[in-house]
N, C-alpha and C positions, 0 to 999 in steps of 0.2 A: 135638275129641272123639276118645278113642283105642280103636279097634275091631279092633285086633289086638297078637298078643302080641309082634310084629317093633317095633310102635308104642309099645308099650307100655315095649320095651328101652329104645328110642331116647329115650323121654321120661325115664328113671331118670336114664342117662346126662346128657339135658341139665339135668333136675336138680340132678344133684351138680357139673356146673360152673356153674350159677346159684350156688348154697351157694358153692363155692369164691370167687367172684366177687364175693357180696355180702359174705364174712366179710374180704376185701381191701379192698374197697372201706369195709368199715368201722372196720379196722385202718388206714387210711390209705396204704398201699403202693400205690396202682393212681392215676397221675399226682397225685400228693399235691399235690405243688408249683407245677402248672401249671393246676389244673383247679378251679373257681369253684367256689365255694362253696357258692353257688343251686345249681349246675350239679350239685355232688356230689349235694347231699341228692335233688334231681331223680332221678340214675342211682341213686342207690339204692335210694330209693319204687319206680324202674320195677324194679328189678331182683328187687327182694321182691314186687312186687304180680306180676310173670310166675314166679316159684318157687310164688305161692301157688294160681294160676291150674292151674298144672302140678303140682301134688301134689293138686291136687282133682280131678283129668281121670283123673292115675293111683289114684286110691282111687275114685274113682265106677268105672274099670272093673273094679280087681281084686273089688270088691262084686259086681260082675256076673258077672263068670267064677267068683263064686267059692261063686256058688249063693245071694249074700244077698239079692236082689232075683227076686224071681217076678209080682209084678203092676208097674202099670204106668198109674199116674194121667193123667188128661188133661182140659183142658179145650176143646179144639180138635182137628179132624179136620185142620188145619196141622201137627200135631205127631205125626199117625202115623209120617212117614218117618224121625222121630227113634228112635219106641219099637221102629219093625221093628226097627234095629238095636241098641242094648239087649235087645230080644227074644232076637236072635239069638244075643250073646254072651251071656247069661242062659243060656239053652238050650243051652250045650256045645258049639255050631257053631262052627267053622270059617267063614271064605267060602266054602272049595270043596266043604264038606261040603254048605253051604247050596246051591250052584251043582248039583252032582249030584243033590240031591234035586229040583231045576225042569229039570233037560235041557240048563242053562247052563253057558254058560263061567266059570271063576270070575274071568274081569277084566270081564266082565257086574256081575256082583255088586259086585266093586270100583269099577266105575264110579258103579252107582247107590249106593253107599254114599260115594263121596265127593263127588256131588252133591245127597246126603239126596234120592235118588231122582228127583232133577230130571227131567222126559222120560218119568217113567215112567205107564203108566195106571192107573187105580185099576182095574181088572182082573188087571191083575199084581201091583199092592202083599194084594190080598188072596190071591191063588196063594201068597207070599212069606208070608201070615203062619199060611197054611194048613199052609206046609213045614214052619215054625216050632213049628208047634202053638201059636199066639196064640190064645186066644178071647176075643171080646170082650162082657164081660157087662155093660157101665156102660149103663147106663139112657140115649136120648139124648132133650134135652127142646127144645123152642123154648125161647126169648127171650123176654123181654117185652119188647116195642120202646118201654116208656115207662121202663124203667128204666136210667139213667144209665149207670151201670156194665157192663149186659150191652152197649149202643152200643158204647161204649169198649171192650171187649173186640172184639166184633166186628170194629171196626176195626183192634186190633190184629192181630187173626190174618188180616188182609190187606197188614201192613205199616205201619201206619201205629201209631208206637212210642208207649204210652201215657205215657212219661215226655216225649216230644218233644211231645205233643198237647200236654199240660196245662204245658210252658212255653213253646214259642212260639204257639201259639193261645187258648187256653183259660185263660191265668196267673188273668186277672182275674174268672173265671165259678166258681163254687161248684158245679162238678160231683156232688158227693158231699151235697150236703142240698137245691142247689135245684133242682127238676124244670123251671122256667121257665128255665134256663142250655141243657138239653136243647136247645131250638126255637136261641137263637143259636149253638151249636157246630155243630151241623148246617147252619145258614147258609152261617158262617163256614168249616167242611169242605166244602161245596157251591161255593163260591167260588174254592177255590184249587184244587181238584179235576176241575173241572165234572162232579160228580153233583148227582141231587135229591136237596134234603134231604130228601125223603117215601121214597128209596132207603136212606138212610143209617140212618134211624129206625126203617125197615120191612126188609123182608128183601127189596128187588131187588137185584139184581146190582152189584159194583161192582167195575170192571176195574180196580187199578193197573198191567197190564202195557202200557198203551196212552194216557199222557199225557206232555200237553206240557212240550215241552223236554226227552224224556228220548232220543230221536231220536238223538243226536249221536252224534261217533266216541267210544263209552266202549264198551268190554266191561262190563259188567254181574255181579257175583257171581251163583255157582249157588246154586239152592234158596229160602228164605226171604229169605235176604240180598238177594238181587233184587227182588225185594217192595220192599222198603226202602228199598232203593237209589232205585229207579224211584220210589217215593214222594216223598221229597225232594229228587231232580231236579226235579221238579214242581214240588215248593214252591219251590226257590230259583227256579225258572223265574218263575213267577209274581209273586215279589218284583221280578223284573226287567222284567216286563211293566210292573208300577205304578211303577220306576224310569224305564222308557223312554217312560210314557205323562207324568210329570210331566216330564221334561227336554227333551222334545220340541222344542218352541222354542227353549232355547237355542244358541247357537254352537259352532259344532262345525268343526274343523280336519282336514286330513289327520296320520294318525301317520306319522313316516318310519320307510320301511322300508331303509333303508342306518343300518350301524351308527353310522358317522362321524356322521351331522349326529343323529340321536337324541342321541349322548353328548352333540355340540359343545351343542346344545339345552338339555341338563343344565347340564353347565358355566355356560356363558354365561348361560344365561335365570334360573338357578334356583341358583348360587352351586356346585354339586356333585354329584358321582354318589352319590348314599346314597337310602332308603327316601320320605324325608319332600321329598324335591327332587320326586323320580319321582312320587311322588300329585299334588302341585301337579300337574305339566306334566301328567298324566293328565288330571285335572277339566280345568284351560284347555283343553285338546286337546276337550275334548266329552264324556269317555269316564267313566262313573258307578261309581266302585270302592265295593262293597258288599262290606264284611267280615262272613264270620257266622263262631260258635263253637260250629258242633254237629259232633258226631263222626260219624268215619265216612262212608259214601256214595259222596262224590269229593272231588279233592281242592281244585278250582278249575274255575272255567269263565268264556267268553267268550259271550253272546249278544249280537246285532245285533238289536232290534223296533225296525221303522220306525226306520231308518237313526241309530237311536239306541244303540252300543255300552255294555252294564252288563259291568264286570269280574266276578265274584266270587272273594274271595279266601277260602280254608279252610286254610292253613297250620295245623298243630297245632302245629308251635312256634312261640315268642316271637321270633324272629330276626330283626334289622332286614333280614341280609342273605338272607335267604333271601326276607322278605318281598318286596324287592326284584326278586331272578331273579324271582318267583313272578310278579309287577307285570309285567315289562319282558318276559317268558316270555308274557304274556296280549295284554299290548299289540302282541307283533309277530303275534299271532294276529289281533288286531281290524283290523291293518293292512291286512289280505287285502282284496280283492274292495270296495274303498272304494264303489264303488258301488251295491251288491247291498243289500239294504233288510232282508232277513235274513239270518241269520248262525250259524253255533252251536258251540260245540264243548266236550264236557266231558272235566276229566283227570282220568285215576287217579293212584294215588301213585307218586312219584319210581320206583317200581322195579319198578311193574310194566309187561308186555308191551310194553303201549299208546307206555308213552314212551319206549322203549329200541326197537320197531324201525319208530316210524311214521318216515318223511320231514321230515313237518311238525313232530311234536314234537322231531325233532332239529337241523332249523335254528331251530326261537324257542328252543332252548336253547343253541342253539350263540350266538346274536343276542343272547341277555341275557352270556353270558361275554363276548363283546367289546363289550358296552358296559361294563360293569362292569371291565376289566380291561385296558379301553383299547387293544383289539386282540389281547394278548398273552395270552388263555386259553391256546392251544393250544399256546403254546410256554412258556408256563409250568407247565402241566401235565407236560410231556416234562420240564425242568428238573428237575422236584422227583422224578420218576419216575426220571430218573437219579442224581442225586445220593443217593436212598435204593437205589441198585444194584438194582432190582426188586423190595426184599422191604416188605411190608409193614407191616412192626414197623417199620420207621424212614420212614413216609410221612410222618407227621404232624411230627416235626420236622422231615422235609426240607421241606415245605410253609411250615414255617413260619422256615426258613433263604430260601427264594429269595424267598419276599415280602418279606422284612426288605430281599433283596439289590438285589432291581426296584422297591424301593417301592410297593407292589401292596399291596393289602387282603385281609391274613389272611383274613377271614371269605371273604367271595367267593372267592381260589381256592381254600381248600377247599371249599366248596359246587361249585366248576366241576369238583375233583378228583374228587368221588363222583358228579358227574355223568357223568362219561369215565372211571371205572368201571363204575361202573351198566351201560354198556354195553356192559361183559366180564361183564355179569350177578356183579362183584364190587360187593355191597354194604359199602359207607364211609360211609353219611351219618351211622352212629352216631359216626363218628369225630369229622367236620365239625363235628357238635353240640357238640361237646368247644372248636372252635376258634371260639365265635363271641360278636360283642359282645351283652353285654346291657345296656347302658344303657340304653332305653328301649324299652314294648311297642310294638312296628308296630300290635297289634290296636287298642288303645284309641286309639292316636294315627289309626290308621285311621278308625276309627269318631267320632272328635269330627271330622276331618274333612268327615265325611261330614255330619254335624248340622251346620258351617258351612255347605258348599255346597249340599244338597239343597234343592230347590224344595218344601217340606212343604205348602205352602199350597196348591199344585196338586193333593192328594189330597183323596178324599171322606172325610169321618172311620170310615167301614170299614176304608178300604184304609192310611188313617194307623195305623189300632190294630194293622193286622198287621205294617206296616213296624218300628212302633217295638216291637213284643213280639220281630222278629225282630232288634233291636239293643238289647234290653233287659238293662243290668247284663252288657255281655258278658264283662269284668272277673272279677266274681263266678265267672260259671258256668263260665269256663273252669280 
């Protein structure tokens, strides 16, 4: 969302090098010759679908500034700290104009306008819309707690996404005609939540900032996105509870934690170091890799229930090798503390904070590049970093010069290469994406895996319907 006119430049600008970019990409000049096919049409979908994202960001606010907008719809008091700020630019303010008229600083105002108010009390958001001159004349009415839709709403404006309800929960229940689906979704929410369903249906309380599994070392998005986030941490958590309570029994092995005997293990036990070796020796090891395909949240996580490790893998790309790092990245997490009965840890994505200056995220990343590269991450990274003289327009062939030279797997070092950038806060992994095999999905091959080995018979058929709705057609939806 762009709420100033400094923001406002800076979006035009990245505009017109979007344009530039896609009208390249679609003339065929921007690595014509090296860059997949899939892969193209892919970069180009993302490249129009973020120009179109971003010419609607900047016409929704020049509409605002620009006096075309004066009221200000709502179906949820969730959605106030949005329209303060639309208010505000509606209304001729400035931040700082808005900051003087409350006695504030205007990085006060910047603050709570980049966390949609996060922090803030609803004693101040009404000061705020007082300065504003908001008023607000919509009628507010209850719910009827037997009508499907207002539920559903409800829940949405604490987070929980109505398009994610009604496909992993809900696919098979006729929300919209039958009133008797009502009583099982509020079960089935009550279950993986732990609220009453009598909460859910009726107007009690119902905290998403305080469930299981949401705990871990993750920083969290500001605002509503927390909400969400904290949501389905929960959910996946809970999928891993009915994973660790159905594997329970089975055999379960030590992972090693020295790189050497992990790979020789690959090698030896499992014919090579690639994606589909790495799952094998995971499941043998004990360890329960559950792929999902919903967006957003996190990007992967490790739980230990009752000494029973559930991977979860969310990669948003198709990459065997990334699947891979992502795999051998989680497993040197689960290796910890082997005899601690719980466990937890959830990750953000490749470029945020979290993984660039924890400890821990930087040795299972540094632990998945020398397995994968046979020791020689760090000095094949340096290799390629020389040989392209520092600059980055020529990283990508140099990358793809020293692998040819060390016999080393293109994909993998570049994934290693944007990872030891990554931690010059230089983002590369667009590049990496550029360099990687696609012969076959990790996801789905993930996922049949997991319908091989998974103990199904050990669920109640409640907890069956939500396993398999959460591996339902993952193909399809992604």
């Amino acid at each position: 969302m762009i709420v100033t006119d400094r923001q406002l430049a800076n979006a035009k600008a990245q505009a017109e090098r979007f344009r530039a970019s896609l009208a390249a990409l679609e003339a065929g000049s921007l690595n014509a010759t090296d860059l997949d096919p899939r892969l193209k049409a892919a970069q180009i979908d993302s490249v129009r679908a973020d120009l179109t994202l971003l010419e609607t960001e900047i016409t929704d606010f020049e509409r605002l500034r620009d006096g075309a907008v004066r009221s200000f719809d709502t179906d949820s008091l969730a959605d106030l700290p949005k329209v303060l700020i639309q208010a505000r630019i509606a209304a001729g303010l400035t931040q700082r104009q808005l900051a003087d008229r409350l006695s504030l600083k205007e990085q006060q105002i910047q603050r709570y306008e980049a966390t949609l108010y996060d922090g803030a009390s609803f004693s101040r958001m009404v000061d705020v819309a007082d300065a504003i001159g908001l008023v607000v004349n919509k009628r507010l009415e209850l719910i009827e707690p037997s009508d499907p839709q207002a539920v559903v709403k409800r829940l949405s404006a604490i987070g929980l996404d109505e398009g994610f309800l009604r496909r992993r929960i809900t696919r098979d229940l006729d929300l919209d005609h039958d009133r008797e689906s009502l009583g099982v979704m509020a079960n089935r929410v009550g279950a993986i939540f732990d609220w009453s369903p009598r909460d859910i249906l009726g107007s009690g309380a119902l905290d998403p900032s305080q469930l299981g599994g949401t705990t871990a070392r993750f920083k969290m998005p500001k605002g509503r996105d927390a909400r969400s986030a904290n949501i389905y941490a929960a959910y996946a958590y809970h999928l891993a509870t009915l994973c660790a309570k159905a594997m329970v029994d089975r055999p379960r092995s030590t992972i090693p934690t020295e790189w050497r005997v992990f790979r020789h293990a690959l090698v030896h036990n499992y014919g090579g170091v690639d994606f589909r070796a790495c799952l094998d020796m995971a499941w043998d090891l004990g360890v329960v890799v559950l792929p999902l395909n919903d967006p957003g949240a996190f990007h992967g996580a490790c739980w230990r229930i009752n000494h029973v490790n559930v991977v979860v893998l969310k990669q948003a790309h198709r990459y065997p090798a990334r699947w891979l790092f992502d795999l051998i990245h989680e497993l040197r997490h689960a290796a910890d503390n082997p005899d601690a009965a719980e466990f937890e840890v959830v990750e953000g994505e490749e470029t945020s904070d979290e993984r660039r200056t924890s400890h821990d995220e930087q040795l299972c990343s540094w632990f998945a590049g020398q397995v994968t590269l046979d020791g020689q991450a760090e000095a094949l990274v340096e290799a390629a970093i020389a040989h392209a003289d520092g600059d980055m327009r020529r990283l990508k062939t140099s990358v793809t010069a020293v692998a040819d030279r060390f016999g080393a797997d293109v994909s993998a070092l570049a994934n290693y290469a944007a990872h030891r950038l990554s931690l010059q806060k230089v983002n590369w992994w667009g590049v990496a994406a550029n360099m990687q095999d696609t012969s076959y999905d990790p996801l789905v091959f993930a996922r049949d895996t997991f319908f091989q080995r998974f103990a199904f018979e050990s669920l109640g058929e409640r907890e069956l319907d939500l396993l398999t709705l959460a591996l339902h057609d993952e193909a399809a939806d992604g």
